[in-house]
N, CA, C and O atoms as a Tinker XYZ file with bonds, in Angstrom:
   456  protein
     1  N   -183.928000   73.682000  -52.484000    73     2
     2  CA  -183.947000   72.364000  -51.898000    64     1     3
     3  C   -184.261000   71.337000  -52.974000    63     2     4     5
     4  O   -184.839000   71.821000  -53.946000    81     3
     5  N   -184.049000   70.210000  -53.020000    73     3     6
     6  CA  -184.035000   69.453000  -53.863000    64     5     7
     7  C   -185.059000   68.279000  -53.394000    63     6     8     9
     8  O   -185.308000   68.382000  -52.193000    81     7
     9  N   -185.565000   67.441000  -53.881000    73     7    10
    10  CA  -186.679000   66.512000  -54.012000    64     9    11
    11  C   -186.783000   65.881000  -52.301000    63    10    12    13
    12  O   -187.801000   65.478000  -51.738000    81    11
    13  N   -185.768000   65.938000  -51.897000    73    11    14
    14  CA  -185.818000   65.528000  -50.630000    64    13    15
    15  C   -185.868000   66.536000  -49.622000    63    14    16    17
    16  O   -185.827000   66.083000  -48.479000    81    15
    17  N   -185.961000   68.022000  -49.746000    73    15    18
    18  CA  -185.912000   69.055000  -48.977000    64    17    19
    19  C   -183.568000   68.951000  -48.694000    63    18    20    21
    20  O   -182.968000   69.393000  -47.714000    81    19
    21  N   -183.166000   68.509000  -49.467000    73    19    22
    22  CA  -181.830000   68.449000  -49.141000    64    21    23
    23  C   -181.522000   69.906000  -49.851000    63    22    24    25
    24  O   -182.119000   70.498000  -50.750000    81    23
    25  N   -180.467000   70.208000  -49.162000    73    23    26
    26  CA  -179.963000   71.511000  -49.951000    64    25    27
    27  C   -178.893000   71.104000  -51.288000    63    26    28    29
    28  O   -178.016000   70.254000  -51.137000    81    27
    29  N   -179.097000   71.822000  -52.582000    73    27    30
    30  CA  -178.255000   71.708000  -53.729000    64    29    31
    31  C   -177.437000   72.384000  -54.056000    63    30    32    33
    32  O   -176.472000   72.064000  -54.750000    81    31
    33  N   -177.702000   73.524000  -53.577000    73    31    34
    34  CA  -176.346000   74.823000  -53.872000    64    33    35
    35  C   -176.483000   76.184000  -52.825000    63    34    36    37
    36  O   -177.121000   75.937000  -51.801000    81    35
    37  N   -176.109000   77.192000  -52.919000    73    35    38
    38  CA  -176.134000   78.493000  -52.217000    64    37    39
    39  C   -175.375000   79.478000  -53.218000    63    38    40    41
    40  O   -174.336000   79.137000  -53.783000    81    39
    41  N   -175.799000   80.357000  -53.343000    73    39    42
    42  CA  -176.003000   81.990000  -54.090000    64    41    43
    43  C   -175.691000   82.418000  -52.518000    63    42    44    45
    44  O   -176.371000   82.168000  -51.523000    81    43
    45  N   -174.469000   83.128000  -52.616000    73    43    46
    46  CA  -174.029000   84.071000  -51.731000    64    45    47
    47  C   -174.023000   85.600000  -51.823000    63    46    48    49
    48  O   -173.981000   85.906000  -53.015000    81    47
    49  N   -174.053000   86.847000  -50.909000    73    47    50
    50  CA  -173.166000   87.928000  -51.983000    64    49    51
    51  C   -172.307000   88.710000  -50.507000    63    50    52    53
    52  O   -172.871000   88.740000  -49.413000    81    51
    53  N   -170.973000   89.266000  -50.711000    73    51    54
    54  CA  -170.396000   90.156000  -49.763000    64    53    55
    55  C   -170.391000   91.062000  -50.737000    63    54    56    57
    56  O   -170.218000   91.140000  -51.954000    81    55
    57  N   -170.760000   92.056000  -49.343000    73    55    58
    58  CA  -170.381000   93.689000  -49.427000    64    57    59
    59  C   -169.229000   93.887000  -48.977000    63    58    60    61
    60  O   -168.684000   93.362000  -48.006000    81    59
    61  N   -168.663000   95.025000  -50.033000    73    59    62
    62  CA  -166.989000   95.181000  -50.178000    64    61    63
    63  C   -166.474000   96.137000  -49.451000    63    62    64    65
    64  O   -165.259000   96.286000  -49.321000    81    63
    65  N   -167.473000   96.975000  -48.833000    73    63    66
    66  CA  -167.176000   98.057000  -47.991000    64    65    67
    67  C   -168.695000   98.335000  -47.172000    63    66    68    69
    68  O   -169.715000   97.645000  -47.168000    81    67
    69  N   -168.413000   99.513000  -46.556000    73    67    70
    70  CA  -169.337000   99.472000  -45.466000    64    69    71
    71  C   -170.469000  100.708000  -45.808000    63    70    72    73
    72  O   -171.354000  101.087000  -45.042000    81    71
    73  N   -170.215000  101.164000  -47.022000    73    71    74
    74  CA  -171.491000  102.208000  -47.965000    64    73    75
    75  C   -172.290000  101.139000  -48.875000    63    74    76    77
    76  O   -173.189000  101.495000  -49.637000    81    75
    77  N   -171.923000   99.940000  -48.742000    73    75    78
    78  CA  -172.606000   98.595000  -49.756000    64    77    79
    79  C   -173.111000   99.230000  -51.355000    63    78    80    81
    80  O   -174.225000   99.194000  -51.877000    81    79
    81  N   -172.020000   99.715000  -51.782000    73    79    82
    82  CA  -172.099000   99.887000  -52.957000    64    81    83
    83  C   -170.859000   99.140000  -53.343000    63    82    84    85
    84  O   -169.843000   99.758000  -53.025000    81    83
    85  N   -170.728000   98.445000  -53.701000    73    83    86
    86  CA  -169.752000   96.814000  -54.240000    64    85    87
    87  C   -169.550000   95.566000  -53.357000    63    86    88    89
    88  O   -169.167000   95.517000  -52.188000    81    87
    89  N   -169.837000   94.741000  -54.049000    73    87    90
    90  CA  -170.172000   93.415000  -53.745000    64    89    91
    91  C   -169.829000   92.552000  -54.243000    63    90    92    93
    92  O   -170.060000   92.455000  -55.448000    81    91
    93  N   -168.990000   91.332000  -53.433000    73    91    94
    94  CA  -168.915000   90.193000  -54.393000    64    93    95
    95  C   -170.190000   88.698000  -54.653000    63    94    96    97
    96  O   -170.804000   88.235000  -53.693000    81    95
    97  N   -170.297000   88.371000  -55.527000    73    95    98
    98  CA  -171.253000   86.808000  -55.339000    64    97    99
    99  C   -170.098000   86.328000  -56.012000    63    98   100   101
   100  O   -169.089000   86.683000  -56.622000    81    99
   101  N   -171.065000   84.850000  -55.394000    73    99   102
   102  CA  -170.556000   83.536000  -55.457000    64   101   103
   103  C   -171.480000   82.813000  -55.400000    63   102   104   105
   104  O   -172.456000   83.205000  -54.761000    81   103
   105  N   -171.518000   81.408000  -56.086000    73   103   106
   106  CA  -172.124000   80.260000  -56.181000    64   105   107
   107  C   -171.514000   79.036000  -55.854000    63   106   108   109
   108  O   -170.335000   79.018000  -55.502000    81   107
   109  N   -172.178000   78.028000  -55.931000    73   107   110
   110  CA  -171.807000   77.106000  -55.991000    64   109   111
   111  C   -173.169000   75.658000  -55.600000    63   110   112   113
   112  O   -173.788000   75.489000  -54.550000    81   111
   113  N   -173.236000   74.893000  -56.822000    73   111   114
   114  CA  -173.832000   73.788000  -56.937000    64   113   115
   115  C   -173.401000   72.189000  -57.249000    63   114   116   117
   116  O   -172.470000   71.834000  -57.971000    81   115
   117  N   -174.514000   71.152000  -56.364000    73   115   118
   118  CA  -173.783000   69.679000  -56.623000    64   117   119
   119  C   -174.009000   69.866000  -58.282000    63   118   120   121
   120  O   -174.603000   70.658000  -59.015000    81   119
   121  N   -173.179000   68.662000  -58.433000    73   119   122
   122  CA  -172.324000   68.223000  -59.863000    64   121   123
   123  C   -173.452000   67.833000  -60.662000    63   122   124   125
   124  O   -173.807000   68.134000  -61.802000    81   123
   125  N   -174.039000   66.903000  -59.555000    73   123   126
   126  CA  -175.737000   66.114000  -60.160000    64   125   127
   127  C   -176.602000   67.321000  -60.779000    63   126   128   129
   128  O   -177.253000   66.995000  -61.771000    81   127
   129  N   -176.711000   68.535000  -60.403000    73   127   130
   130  CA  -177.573000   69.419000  -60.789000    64   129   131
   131  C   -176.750000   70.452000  -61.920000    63   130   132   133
   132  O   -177.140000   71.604000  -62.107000    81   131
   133  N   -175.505000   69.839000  -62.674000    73   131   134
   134  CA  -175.419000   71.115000  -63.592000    64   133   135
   135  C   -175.939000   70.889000  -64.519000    63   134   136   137
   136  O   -176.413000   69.787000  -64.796000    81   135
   137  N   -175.982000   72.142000  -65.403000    73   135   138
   138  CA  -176.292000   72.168000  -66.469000    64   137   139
   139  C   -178.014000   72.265000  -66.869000    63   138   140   141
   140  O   -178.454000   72.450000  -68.004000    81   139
   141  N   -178.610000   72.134000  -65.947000    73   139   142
   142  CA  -180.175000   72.490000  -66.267000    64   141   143
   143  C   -180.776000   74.146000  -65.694000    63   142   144   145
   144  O   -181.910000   74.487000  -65.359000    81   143
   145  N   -179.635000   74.840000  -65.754000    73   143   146
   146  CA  -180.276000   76.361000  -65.648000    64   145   147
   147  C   -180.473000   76.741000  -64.461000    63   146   148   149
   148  O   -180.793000   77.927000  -64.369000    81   147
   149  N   -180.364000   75.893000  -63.056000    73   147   150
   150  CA  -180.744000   76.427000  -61.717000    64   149   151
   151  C   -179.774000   77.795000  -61.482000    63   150   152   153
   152  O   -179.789000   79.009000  -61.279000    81   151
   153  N   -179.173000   76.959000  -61.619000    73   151   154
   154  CA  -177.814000   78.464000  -61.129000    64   153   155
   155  C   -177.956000   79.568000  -61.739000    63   154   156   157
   156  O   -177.870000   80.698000  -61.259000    81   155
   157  N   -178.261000   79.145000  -63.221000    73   155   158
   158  CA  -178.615000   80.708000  -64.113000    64   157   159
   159  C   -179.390000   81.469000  -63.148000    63   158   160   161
   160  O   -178.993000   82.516000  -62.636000    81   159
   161  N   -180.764000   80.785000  -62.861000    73   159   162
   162  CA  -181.885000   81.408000  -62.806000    64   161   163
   163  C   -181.314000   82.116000  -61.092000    63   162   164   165
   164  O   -181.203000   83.323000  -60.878000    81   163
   165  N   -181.081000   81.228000  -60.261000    73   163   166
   166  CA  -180.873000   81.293000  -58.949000    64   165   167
   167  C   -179.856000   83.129000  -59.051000    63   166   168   169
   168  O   -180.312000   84.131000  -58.499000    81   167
   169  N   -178.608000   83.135000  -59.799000    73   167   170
   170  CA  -177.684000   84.049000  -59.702000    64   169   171
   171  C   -178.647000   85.318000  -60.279000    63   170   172   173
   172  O   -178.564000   86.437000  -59.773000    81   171
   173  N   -179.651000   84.987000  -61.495000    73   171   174
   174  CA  -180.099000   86.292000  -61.604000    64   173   175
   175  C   -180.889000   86.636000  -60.886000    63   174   176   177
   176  O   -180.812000   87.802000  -60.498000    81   175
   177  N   -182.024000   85.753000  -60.378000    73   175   178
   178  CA  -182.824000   86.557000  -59.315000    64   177   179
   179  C   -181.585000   87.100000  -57.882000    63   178   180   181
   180  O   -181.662000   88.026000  -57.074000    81   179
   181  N   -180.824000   86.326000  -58.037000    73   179   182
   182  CA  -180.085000   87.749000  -56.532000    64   181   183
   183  C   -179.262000   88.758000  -56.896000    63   182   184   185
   184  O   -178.720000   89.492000  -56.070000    81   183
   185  N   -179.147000   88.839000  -57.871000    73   183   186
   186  CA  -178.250000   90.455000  -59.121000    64   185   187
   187  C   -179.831000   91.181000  -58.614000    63   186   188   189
   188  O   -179.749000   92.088000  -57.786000    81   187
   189  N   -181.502000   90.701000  -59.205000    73   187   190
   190  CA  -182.073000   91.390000  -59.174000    64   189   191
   191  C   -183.178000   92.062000  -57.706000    63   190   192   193
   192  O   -183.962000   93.008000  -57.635000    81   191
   193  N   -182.656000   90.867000  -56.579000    73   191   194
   194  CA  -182.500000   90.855000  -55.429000    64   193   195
   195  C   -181.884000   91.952000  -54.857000    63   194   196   197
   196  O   -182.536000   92.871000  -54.361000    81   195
   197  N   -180.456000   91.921000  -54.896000    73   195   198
   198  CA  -179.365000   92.883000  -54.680000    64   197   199
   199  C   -179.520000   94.093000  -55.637000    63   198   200   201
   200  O   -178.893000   95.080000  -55.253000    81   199
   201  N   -180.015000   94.204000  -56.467000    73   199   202
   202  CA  -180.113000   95.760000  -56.826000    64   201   203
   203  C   -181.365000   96.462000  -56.325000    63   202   204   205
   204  O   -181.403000   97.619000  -55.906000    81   203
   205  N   -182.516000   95.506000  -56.433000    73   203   206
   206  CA  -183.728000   96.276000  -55.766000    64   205   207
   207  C   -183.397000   96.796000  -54.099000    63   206   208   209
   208  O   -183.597000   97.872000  -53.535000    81   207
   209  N   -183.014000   95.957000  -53.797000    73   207   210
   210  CA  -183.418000   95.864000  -52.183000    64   209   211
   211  C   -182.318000   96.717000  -51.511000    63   210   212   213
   212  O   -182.591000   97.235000  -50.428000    81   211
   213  N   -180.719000   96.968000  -52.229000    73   211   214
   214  CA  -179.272000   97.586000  -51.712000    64   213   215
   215  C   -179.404000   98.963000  -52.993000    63   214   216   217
   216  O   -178.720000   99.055000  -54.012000    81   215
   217  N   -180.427000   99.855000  -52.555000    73   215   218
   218  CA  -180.215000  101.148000  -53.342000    64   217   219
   219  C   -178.917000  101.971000  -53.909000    63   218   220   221
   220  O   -178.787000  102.619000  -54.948000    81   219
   221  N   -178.026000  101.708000  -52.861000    73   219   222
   222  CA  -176.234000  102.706000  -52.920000    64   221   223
   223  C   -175.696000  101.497000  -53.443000    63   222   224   225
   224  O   -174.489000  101.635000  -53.641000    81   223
   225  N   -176.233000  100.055000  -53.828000    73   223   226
   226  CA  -175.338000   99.373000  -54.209000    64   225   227
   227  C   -175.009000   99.689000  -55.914000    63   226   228   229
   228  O   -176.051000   99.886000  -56.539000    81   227
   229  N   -173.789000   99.764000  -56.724000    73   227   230
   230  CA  -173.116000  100.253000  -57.657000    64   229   231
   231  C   -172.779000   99.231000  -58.742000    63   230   232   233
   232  O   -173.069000   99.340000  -59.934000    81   231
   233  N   -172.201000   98.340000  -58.226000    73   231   234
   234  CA  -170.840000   97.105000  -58.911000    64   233   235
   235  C   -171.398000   95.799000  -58.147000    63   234   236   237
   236  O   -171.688000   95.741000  -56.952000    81   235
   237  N   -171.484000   94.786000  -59.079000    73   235   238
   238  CA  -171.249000   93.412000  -58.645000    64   237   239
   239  C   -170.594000   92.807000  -59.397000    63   238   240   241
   240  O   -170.936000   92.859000  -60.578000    81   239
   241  N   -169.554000   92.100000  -59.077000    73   239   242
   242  CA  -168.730000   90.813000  -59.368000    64   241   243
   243  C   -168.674000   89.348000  -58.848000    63   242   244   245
   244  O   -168.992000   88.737000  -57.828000    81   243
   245  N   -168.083000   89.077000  -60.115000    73   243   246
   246  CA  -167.745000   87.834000  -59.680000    64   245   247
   247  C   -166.646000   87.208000  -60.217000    63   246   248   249
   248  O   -166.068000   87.772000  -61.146000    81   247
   249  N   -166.120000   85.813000  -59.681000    73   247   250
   250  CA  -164.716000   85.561000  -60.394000    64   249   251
   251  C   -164.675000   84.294000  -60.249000    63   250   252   253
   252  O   -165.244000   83.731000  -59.314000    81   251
   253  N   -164.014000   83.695000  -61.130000    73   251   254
   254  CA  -164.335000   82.087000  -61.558000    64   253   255
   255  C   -163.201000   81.763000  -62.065000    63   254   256   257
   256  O   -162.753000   82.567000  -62.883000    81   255
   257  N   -162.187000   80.240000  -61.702000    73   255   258
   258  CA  -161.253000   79.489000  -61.950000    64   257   259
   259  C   -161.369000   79.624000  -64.079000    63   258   260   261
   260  O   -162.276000   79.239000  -64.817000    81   259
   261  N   -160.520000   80.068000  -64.300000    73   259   262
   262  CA  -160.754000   80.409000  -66.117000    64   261   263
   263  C   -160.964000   78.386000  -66.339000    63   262   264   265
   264  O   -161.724000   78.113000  -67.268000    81   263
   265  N   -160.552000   77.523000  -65.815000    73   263   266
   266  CA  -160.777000   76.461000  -66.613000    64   265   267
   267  C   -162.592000   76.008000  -66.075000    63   266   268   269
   268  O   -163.224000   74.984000  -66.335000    81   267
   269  N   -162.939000   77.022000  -65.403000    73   267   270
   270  CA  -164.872000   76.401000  -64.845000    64   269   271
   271  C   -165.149000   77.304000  -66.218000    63   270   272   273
   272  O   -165.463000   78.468000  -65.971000    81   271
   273  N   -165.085000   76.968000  -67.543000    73   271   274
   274  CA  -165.923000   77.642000  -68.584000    64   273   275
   275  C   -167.967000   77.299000  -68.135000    63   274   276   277
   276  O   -168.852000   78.016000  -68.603000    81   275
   277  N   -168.173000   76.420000  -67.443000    73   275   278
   278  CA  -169.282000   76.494000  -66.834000    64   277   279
   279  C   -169.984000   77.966000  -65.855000    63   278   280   281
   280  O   -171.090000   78.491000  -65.976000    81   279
   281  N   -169.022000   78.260000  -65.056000    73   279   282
   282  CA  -168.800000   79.290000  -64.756000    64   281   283
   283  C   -169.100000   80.671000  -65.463000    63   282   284   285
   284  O   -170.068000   81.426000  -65.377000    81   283
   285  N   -168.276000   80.716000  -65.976000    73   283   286
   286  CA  -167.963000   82.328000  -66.651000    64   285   287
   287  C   -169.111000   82.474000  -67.850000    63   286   288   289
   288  O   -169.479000   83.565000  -68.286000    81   287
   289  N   -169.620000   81.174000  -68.313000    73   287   290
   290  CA  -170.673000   81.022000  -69.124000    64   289   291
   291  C   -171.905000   81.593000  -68.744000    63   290   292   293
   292  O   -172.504000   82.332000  -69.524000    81   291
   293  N   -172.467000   81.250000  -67.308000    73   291   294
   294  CA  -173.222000   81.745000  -66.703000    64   293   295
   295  C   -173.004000   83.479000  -66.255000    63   294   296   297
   296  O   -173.984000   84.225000  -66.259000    81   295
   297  N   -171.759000   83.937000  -65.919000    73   295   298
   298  CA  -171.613000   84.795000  -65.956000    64   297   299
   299  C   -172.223000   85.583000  -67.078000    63   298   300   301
   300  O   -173.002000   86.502000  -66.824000    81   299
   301  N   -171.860000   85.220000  -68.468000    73   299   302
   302  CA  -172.234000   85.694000  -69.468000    64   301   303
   303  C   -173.668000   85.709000  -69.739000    63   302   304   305
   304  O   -174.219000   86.598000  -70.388000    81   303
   305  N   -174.382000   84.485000  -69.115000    73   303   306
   306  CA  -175.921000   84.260000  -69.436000    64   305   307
   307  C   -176.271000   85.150000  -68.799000    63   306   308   309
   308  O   -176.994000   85.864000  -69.494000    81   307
   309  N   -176.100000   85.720000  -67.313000    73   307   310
   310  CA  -176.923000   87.015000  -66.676000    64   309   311
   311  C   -176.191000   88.495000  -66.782000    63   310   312   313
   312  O   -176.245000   89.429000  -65.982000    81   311
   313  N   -175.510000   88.394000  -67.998000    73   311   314
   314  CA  -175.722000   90.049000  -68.867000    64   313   315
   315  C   -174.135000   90.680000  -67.837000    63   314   316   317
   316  O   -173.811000   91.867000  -67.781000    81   315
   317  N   -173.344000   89.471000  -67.099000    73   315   318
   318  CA  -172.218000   90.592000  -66.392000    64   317   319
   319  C   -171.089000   90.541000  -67.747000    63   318   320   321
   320  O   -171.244000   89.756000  -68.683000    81   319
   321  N   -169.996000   91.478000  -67.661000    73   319   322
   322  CA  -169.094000   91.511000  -68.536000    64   321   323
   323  C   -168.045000   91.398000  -67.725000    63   322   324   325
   324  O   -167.816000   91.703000  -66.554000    81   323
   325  N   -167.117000   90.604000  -69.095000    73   323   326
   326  CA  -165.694000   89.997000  -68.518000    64   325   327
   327  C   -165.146000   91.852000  -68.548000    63   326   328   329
   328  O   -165.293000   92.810000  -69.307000    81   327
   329  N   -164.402000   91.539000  -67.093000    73   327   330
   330  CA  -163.206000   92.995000  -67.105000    64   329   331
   331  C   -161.776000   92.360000  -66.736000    63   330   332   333
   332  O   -160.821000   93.098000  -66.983000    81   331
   333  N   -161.523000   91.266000  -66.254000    73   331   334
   334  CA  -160.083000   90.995000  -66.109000    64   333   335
   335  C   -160.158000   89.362000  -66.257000    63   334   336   337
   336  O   -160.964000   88.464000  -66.011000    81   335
   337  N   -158.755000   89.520000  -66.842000    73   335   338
   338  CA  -157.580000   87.944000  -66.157000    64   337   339
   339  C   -157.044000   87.826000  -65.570000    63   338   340   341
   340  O   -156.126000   88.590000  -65.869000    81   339
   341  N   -156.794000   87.348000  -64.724000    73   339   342
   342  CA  -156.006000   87.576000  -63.367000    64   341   343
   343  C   -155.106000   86.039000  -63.609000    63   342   344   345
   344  O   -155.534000   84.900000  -63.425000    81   343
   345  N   -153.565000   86.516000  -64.135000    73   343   346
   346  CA  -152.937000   85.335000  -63.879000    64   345   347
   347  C   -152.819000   85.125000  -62.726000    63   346   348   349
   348  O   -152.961000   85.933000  -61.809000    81   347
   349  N   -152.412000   83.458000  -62.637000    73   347   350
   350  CA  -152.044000   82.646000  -61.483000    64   349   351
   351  C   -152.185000   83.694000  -60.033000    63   350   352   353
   352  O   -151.406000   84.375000  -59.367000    81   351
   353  N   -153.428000   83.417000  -60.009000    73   351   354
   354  CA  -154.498000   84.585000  -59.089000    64   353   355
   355  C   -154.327000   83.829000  -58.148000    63   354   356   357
   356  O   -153.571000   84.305000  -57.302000    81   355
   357  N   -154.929000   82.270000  -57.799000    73   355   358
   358  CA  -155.296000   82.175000  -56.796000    64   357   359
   359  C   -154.720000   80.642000  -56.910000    63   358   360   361
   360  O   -154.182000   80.195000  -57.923000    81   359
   361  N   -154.932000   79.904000  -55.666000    73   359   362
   362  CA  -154.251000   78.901000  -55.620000    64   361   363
   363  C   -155.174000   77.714000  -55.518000    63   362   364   365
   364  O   -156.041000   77.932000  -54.672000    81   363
   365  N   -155.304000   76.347000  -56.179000    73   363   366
   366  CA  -156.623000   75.608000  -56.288000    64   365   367
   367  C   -156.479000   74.484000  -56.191000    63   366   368   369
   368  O   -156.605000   74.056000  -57.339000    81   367
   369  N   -156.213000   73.374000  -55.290000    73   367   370
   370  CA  -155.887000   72.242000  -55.033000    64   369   371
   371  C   -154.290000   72.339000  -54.950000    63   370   372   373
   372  O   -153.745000   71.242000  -55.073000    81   371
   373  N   -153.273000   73.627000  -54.734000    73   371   374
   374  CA  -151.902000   73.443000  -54.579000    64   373   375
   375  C   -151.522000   73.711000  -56.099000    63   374   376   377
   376  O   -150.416000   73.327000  -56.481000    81   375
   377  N   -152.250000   74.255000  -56.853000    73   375   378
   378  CA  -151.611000   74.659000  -57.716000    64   377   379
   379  C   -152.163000   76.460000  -57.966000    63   378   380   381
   380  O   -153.122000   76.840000  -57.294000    81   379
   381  N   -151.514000   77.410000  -58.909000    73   379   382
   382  CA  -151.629000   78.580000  -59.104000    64   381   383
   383  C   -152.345000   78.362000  -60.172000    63   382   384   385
   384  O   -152.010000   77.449000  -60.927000    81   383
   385  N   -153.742000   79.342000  -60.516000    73   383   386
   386  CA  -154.569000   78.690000  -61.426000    64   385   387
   387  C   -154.975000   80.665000  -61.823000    63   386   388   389
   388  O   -154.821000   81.647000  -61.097000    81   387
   389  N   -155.518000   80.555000  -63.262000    73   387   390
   390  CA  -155.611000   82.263000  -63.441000    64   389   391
   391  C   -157.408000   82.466000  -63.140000    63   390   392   393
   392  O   -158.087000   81.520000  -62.743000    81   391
   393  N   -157.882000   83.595000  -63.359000    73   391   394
   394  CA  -159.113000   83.462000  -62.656000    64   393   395
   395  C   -159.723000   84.493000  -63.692000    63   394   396   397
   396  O   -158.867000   85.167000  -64.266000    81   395
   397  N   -161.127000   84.761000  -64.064000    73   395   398
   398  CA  -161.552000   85.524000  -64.501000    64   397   399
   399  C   -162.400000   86.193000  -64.127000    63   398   400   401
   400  O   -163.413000   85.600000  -63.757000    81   399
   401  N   -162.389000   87.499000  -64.059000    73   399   402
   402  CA  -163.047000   88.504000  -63.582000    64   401   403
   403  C   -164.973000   89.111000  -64.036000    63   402   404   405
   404  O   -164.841000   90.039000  -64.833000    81   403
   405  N   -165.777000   88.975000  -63.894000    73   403   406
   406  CA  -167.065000   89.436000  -64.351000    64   405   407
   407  C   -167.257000   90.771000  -63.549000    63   406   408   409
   408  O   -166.441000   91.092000  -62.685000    81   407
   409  N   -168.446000   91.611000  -63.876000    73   407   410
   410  CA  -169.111000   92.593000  -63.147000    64   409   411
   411  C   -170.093000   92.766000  -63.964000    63   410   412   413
   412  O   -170.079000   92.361000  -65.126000    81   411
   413  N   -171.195000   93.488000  -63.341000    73   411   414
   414  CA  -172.526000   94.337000  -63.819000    64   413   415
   415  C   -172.307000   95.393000  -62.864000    63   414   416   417
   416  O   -171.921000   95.290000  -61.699000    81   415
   417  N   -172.712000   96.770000  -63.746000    73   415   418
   418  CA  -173.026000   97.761000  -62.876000    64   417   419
   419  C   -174.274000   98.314000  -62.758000    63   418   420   421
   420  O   -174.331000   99.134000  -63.675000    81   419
   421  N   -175.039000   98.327000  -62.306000    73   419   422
   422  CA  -176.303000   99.045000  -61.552000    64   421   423
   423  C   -177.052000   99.539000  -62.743000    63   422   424   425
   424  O   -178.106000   99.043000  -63.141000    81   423
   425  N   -176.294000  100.781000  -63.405000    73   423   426
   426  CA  -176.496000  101.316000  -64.759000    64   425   427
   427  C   -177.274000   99.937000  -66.373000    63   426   428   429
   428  O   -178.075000  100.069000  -67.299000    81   427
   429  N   -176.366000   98.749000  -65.815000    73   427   430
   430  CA  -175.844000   98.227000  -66.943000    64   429   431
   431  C   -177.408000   97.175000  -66.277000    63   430   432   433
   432  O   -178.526000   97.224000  -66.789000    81   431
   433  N   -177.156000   96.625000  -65.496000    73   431   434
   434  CA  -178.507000   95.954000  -65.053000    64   433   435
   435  C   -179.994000   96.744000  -64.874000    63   434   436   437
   436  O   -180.961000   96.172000  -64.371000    81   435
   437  N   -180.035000   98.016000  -65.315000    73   435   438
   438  CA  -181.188000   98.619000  -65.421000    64   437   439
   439  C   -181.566000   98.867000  -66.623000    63   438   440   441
   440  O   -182.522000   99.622000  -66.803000    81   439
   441  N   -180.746000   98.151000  -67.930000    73   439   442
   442  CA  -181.186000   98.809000  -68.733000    64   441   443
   443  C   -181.941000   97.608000  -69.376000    63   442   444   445
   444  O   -182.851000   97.759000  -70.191000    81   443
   445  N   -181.465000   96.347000  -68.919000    73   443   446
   446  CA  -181.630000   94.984000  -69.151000    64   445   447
   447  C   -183.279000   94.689000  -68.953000    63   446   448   449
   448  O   -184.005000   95.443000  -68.306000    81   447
   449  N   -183.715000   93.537000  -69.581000    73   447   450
   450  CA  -185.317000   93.361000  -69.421000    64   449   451
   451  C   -185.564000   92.350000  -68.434000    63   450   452   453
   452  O   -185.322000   91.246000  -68.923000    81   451
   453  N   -185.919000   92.285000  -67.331000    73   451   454
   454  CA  -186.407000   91.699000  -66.214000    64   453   455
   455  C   -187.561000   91.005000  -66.170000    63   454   456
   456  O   -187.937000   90.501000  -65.112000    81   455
């Protein structure tokens, strides 16, 4: 919440199947608040959220418009690795736009310092 109790963003995550071992997140924050680390901090505490609390969970991803280098940056700040490009993946104001792929696996986030 932000200075006024207003809401600023939401950290999401879906489960990809019904053994909740893969999952997607997602974010998303106002414009006014980038760039000072919320989101960093916000996305890693629910990687470390979602691994404590979802034991069979395995894989998390995420995937980001390749021109949000804001995005995929953060990706990179909480330790996930790029695994794909996905040309003209998805479609983004009416146009075909390519997308980039992140993940951490379970393995890979346990070995990390918390």
């Amino acid at each position: 919440m932000g200075a006024q109790n207003i809401p600023i963003g939401a950290v999401s995550i879906h489960f990809k199947n019904e053994e909740l071992t893969l999952a997607e997140l997602g974010w998303s924050i106002g414009e006014t608040y980038w760039g000072n680390g919320l989101t960093t901090e916000a996305v890693a505490a629910f990687l470390h959220a979602a691994f404590t609390h979802f034991p069979k969970l395995h894989k998390i991803y995420a995937k980001s418009d390749q021109r949000n280098i804001g995005s995929w940056r953060l990706m990179e700040k909480v330790h996930m690795q790029r695994e794909a490009l996905m040309r003209q993946h998805a479609v983004r104001r009416g146009e075909w736009t390519d997308q980039v792929w992140y993940a951490t696996l379970r393995s890979e986030w346990e070995n990390q310092k918390h």
